[in-house]
PLY file of the C-alpha trace (Angstrom):
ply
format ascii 1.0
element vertex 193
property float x
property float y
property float z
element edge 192
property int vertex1
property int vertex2
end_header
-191.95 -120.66 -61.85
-193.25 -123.63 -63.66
-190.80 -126.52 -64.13
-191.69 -126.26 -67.92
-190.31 -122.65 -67.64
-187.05 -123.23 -65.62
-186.14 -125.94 -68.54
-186.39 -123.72 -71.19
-184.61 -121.04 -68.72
-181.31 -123.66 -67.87
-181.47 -124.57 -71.59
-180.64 -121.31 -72.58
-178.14 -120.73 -70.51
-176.80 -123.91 -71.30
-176.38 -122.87 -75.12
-175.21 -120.04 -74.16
-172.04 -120.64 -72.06
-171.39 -123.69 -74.40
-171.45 -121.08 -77.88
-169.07 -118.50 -74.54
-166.73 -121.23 -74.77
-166.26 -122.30 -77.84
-162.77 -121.36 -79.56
-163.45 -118.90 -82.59
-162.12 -120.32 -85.94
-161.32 -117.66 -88.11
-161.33 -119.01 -91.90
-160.30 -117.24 -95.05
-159.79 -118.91 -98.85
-159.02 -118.28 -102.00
-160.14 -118.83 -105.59
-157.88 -119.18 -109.11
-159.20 -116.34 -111.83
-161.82 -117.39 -114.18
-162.05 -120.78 -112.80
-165.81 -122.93 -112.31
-165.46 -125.49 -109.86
-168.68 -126.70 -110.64
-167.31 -127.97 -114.11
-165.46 -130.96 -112.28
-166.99 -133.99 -111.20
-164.00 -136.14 -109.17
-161.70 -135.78 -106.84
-159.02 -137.82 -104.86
-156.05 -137.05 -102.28
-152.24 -136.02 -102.81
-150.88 -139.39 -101.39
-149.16 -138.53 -98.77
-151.14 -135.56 -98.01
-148.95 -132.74 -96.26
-149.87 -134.00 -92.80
-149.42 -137.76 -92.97
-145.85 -139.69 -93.88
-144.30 -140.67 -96.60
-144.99 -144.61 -95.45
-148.42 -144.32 -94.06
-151.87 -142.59 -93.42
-151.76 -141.55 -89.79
-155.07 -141.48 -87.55
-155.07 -137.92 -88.27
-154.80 -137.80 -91.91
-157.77 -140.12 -91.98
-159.90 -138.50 -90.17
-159.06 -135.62 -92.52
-159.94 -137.56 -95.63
-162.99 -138.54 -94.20
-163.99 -135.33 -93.16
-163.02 -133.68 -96.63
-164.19 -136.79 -98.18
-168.09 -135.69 -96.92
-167.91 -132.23 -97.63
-166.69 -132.98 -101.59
-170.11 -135.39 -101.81
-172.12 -133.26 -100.35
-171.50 -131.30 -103.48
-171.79 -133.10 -105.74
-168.05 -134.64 -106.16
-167.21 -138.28 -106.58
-164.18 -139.83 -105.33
-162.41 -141.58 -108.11
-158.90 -143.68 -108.86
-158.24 -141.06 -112.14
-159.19 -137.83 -110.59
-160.15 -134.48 -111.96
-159.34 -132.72 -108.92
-157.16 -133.67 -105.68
-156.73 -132.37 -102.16
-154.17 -131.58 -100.45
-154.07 -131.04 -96.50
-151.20 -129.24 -94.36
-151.21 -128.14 -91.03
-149.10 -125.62 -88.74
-148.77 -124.57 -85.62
-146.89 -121.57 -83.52
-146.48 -121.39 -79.54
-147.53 -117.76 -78.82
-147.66 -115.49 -76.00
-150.07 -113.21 -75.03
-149.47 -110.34 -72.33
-152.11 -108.24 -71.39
-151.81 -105.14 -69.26
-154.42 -103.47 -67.49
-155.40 -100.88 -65.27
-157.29 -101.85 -62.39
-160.16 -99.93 -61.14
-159.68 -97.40 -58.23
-162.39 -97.71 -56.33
-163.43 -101.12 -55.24
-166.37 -100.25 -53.83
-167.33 -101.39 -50.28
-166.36 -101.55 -46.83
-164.54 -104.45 -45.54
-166.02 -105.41 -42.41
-168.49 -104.47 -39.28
-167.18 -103.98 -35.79
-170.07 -103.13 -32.91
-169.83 -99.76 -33.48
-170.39 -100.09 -37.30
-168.51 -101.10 -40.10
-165.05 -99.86 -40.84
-162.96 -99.55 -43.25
-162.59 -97.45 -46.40
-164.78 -97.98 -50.24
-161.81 -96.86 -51.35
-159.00 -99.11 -52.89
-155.28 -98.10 -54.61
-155.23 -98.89 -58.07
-152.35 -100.68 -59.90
-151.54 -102.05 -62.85
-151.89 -105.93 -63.77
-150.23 -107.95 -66.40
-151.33 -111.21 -67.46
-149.11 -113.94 -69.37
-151.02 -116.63 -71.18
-149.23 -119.00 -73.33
-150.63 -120.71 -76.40
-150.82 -122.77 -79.40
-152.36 -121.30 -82.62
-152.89 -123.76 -85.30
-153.62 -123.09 -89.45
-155.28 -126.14 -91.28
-154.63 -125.51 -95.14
-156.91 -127.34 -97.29
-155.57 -127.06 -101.24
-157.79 -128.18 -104.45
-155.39 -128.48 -107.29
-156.44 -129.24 -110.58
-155.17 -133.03 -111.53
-154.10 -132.63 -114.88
-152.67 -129.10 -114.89
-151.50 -129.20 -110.95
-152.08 -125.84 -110.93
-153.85 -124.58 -107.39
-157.94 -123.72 -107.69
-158.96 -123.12 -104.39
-157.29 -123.38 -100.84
-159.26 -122.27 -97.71
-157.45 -122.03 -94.39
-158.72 -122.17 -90.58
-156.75 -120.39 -88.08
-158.19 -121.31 -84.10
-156.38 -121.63 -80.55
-155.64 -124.95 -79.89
-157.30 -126.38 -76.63
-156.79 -129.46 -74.72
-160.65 -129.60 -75.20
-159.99 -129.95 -78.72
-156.53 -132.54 -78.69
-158.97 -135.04 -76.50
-161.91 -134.95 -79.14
-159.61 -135.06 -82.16
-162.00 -136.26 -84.64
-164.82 -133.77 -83.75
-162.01 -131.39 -83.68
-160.61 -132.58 -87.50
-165.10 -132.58 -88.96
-166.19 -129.18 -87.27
-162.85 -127.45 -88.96
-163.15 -128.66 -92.16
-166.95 -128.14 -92.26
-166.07 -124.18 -91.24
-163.06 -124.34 -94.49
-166.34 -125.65 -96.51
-168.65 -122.70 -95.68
-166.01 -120.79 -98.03
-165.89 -123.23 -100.73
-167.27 -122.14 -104.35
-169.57 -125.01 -104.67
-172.14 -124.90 -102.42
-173.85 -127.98 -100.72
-177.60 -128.34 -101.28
-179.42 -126.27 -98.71
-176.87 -123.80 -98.20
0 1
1 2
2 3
3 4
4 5
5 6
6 7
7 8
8 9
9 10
10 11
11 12
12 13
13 14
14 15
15 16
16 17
17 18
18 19
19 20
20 21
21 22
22 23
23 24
24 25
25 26
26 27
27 28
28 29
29 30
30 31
31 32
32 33
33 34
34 35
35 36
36 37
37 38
38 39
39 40
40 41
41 42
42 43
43 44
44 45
45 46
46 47
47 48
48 49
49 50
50 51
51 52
52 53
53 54
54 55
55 56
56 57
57 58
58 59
59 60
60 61
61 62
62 63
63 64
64 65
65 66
66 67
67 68
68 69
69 70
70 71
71 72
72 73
73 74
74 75
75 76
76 77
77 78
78 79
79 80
80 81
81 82
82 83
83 84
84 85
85 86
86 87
87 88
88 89
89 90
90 91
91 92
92 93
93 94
94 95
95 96
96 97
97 98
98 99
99 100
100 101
101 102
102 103
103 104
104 105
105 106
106 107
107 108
108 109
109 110
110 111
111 112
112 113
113 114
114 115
115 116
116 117
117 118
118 119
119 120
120 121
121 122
122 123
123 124
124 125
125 126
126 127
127 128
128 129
129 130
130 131
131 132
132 133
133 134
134 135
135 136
136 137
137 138
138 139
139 140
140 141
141 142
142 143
143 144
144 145
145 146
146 147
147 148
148 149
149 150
150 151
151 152
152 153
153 154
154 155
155 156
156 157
157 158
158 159
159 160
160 161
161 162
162 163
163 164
164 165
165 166
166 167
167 168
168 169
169 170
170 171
171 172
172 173
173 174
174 175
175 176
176 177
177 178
178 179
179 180
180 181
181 182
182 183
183 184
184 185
185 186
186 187
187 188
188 189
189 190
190 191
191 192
């Protein structure tokens, strides 16, 4: 094989255990009756947003603002002091557990060793049953857009994943590539999309 070839080959399979691994976000959202997002032009934040403290903008709740902030201008929304529309963010989480139960197979197919006289033992195994307990952390990010004058709620997408350690580590990355998933359910679409 050509070393041009064996790139390409290692690249793929690069991709493809990385897109193996990633956690699935499932997202689902909502719009108000008759209502035209495109018609407003500004938006701002609930201050506090659900996630941050009545005192202060945690870490967190900025990198949700910033994230959020990005996906409003990339359609076409301005932040402003006297807003038209303003986002709210809340998040949840629930420890689950998971219990799986399976058969396993019968046969296991092989022998288990070779003597001098040949190998010995039997291709046949004694199947059981096997139960599995996996604990876990499933998280919901709730993104609202409530109208400013009327507070009445337009739109509110929300992410459900399994939290990973993977994903507490790179909590920024974490905060962007879930509200950019929210987004892809958003009325207003961003150029290009």
């Amino acid at each position: 094989m050509t070393s041009t070839f064996k790139t390409v080959i290692a690249g793929i399979l690069v991709l493809f255990l990385f897109t193996a691994c990633a956690p699935s976000v499932k997202v689902r959202s909502d719009v108000a009756p008759d209502v035209d997002l495109s018609r407003y032009e500004s938006f701002s934040f609930f201050n506090p947003m659900g996630i941050e403290d009545d005192q202060y903008s945690n870490l967190l709740g900025q990198h949700f603002r910033d994230a959020v902030s990005q996906q409003m201008s990339a359609r076409g929304f301005t932040p402003a002091d006297s807003p038209q529309l303003r986002v709210n963010v809340s998040v949840g989480a629930k420890d689950k557990v998971r219990v799986n139960t399976y058969q396993e197979p019968y046969v296991y197919g092989g022998y288990y060793g070779y003597s001098g006289y040949g190998y010995y033992g039997s291709p046949w195994g004694y199947g059981g049953t096997r139960t599995t307990v996996r604990q876990y952390t499933e998280a919901n990010v709730y993104l609202d857009v409530v109208d400013a004058g009327t507070h009445k709620l337009l739109w509110q997408g929300v992410a459900t994943f399994t939290l990973t350690d993977k994903m507490q580590k790179q909590l920024r990355e974490t905060v962007f590539s879930t509200v950019e998933s929210i987004f892809g359910q958003f009325p207003v679409a961003a150029p290009g999309q």
